[in-house]
Kinemage of the C-alpha trace (Angstrom):
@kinemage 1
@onewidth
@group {chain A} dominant
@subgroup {mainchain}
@vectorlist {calphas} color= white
{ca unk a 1} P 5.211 -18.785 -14.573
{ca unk a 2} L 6.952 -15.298 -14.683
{ca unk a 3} L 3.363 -13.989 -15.497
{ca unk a 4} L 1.760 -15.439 -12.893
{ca unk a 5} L 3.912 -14.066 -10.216
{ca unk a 6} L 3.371 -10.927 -11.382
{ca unk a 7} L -0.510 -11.278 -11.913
{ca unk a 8} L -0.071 -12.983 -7.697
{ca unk a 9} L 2.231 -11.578 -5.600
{ca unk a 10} L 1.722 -8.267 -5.809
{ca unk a 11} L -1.700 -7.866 -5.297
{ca unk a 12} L -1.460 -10.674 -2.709
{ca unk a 13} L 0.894 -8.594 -0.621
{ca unk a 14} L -0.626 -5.634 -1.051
{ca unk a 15} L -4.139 -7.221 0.348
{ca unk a 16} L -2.524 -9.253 3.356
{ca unk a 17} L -1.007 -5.334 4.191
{ca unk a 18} L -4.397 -4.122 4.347
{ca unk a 19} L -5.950 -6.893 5.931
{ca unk a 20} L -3.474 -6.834 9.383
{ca unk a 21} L -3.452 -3.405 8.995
{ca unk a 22} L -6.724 -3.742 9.665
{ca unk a 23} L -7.367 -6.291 12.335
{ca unk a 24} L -3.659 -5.316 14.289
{ca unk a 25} L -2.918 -1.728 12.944
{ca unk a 26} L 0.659 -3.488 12.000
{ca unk a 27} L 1.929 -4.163 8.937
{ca unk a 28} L 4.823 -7.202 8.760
{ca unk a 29} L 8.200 -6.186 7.843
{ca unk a 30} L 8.057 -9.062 5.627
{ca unk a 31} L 5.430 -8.307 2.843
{ca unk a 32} L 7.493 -5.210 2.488
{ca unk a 33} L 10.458 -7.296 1.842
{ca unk a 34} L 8.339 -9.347 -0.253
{ca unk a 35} L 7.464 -6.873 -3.092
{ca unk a 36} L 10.511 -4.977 -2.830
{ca unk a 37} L 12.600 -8.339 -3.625
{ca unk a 38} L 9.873 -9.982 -5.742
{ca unk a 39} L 10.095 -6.784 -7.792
{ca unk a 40} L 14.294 -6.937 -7.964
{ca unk a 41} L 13.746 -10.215 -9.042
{ca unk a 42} L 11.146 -10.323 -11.628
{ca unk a 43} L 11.443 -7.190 -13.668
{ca unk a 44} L 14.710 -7.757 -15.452
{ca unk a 45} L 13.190 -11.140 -16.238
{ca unk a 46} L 9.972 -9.245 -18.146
{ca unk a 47} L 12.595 -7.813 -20.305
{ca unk a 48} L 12.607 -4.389 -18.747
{ca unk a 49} L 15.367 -2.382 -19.855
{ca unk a 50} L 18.263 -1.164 -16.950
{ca unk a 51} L 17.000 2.630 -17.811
{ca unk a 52} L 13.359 1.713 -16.855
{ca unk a 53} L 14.386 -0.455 -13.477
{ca unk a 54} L 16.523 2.908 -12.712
{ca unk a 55} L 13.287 4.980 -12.774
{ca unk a 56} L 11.409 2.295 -10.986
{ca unk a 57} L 13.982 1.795 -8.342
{ca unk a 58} L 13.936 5.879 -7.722
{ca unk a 59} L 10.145 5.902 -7.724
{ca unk a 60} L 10.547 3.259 -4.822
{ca unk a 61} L 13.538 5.720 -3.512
{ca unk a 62} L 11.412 9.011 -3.317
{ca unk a 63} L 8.788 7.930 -2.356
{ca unk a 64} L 10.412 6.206 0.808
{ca unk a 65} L 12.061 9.906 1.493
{ca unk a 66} L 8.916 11.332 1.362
{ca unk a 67} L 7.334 8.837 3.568
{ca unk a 68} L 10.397 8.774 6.199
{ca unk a 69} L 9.836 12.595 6.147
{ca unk a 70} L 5.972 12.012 7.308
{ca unk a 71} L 6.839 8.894 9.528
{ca unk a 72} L 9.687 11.765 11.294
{ca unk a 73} L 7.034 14.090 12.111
{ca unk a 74} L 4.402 10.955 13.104
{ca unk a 75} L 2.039 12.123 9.755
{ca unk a 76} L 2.284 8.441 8.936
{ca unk a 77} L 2.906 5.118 10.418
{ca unk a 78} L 6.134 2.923 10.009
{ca unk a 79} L 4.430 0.327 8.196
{ca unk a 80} L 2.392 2.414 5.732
{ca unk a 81} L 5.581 4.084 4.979
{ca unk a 82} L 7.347 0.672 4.490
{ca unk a 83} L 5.046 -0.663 2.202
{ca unk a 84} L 3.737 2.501 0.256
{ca unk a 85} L 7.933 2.815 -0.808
{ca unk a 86} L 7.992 -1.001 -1.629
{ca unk a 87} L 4.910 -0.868 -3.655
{ca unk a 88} L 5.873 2.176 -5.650
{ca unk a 89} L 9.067 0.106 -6.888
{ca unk a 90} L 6.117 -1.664 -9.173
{ca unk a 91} L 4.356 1.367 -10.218
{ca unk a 92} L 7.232 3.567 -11.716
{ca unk a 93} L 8.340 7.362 -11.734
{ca unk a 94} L 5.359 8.473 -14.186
{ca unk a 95} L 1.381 8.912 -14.137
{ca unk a 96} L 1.110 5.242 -13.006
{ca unk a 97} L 2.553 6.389 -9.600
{ca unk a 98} L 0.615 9.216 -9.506
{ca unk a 99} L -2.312 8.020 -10.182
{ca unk a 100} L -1.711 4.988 -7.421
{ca unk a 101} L -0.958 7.853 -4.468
{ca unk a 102} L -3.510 10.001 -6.116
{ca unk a 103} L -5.676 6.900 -5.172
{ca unk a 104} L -4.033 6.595 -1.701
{ca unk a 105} L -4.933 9.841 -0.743
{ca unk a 106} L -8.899 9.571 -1.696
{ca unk a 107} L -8.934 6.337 -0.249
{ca unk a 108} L -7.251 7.502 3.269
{ca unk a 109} L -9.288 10.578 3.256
{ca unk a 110} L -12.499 8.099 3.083
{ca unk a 111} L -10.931 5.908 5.713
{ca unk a 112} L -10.212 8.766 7.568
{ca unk a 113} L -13.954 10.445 8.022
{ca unk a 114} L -15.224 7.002 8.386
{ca unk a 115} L -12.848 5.891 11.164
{ca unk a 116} L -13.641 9.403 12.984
{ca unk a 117} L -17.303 8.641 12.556
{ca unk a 118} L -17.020 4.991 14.163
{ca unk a 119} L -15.039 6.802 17.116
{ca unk a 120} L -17.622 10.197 17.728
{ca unk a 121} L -19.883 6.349 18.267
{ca unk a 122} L -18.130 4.040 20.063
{ca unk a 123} L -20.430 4.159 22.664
{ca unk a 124} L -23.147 2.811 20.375
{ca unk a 125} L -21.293 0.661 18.694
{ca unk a 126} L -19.747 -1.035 22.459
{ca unk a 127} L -23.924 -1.754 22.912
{ca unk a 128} L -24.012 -3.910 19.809
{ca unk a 129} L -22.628 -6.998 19.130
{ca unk a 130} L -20.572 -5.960 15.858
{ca unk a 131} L -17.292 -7.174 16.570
{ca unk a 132} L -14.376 -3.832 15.837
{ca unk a 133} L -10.951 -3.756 16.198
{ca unk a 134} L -9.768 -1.973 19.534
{ca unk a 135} L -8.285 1.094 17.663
{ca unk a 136} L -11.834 2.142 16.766
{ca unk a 137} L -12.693 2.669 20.650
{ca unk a 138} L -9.168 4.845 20.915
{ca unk a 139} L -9.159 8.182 20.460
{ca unk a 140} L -5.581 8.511 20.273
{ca unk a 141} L -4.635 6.021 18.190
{ca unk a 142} L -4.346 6.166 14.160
{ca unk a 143} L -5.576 5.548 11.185
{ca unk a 144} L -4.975 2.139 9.646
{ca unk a 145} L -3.677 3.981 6.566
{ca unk a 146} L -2.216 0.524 4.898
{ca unk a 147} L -6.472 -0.366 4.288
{ca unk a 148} L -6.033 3.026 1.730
{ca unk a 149} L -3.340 1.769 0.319
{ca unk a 150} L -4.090 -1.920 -0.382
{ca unk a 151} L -7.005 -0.230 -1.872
{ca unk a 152} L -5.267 2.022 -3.972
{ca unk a 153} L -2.915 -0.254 -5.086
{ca unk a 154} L -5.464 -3.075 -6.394
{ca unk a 155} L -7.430 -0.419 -8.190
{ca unk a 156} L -4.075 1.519 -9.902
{ca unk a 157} L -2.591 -1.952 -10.230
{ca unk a 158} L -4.027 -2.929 -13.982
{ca unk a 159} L -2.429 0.135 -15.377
{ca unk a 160} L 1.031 -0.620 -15.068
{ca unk a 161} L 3.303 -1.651 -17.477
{ca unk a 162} L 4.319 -4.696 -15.399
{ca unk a 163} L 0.607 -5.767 -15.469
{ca unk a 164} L 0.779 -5.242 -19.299
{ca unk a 165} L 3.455 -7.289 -19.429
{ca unk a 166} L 1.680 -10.221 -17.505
{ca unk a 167} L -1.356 -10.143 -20.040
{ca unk a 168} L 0.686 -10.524 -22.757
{ca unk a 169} L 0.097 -6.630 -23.947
């Protein structure tokens, strides 16, 4: 059971984040709350040692500073901040993490150039009958960032030690 929750509710969270990221540009307090407590809750069960949940729990606590820093100076949304911290709780302070935001920021520079593109042609795209969000028709409106990071996270995901765990490795 413990293996299944790990194998489910993370990447479950992470792609309802990206999916009403996408259709809303919101991201629901609660699937933050979700990993961050599903992750309190099921890593001393896997065995995990207190050291190890330390390093976890501070890879969840920088990485909120350094998202709170870019959500201060409106670099980044609430929401991507919210759930970028809460995911990093499952990732660890080491390459895992690194390679996840590594991922996040390839990902969100794709996003990026292809949500500018769709906006240089919203007129075209109005004339068609290819149903977009709203945010793709407003200029000053941003970049549903949490798409990058479901992304990222599903991809880095099976190279955690968590993951590991769930397999049986």
């Amino acid at each position: 059971m413990l293996e299944a929750a790990i194998v489910v509710i993370f990447p479950m969270c992470m792609a309802l984040g990206a999916m009403t990221d996408l259709i809303s540009m919101k991201i629901p307090n609660r699937v933050s709350i979700l990993l961050a407590g599903s992750f309190i809750v099921i890593a001393p069960l896997t065995g995990m040692d207190l050291t190890t949940f330390g390093w976890h729990l501070l890879a969840g606590a920088v990485v909120f500073a350094v998202c709170f820093i870019l959500f201060a100076i409106r670099a980044m949304g609430g929401g991507d901040a919210k759930i970028l911290a809460s995911s990093a709780l499952w990732f660890g302070f080491g390459a895992e993490l690194l390679e996840y935001i590594t991922y996040v920021g390839y990902f969100g520079a794709i996003l990026t150039i292809l949500v500018l593109v769709l906006r240089a042609n919203s007129n075209a795209l109005m004339s068609t009958k290819i149903p977009m969000p709203l945010y793709v028709y407003n200029s000053s409106a941003g970049v549903p960032y949490g798409i990058a990071i479901g992304i990222a996270a599903l991809i880095a995901y099976p190279n955690t030690a968590l993951f590991s765990y769930a397999l049986g490795g």
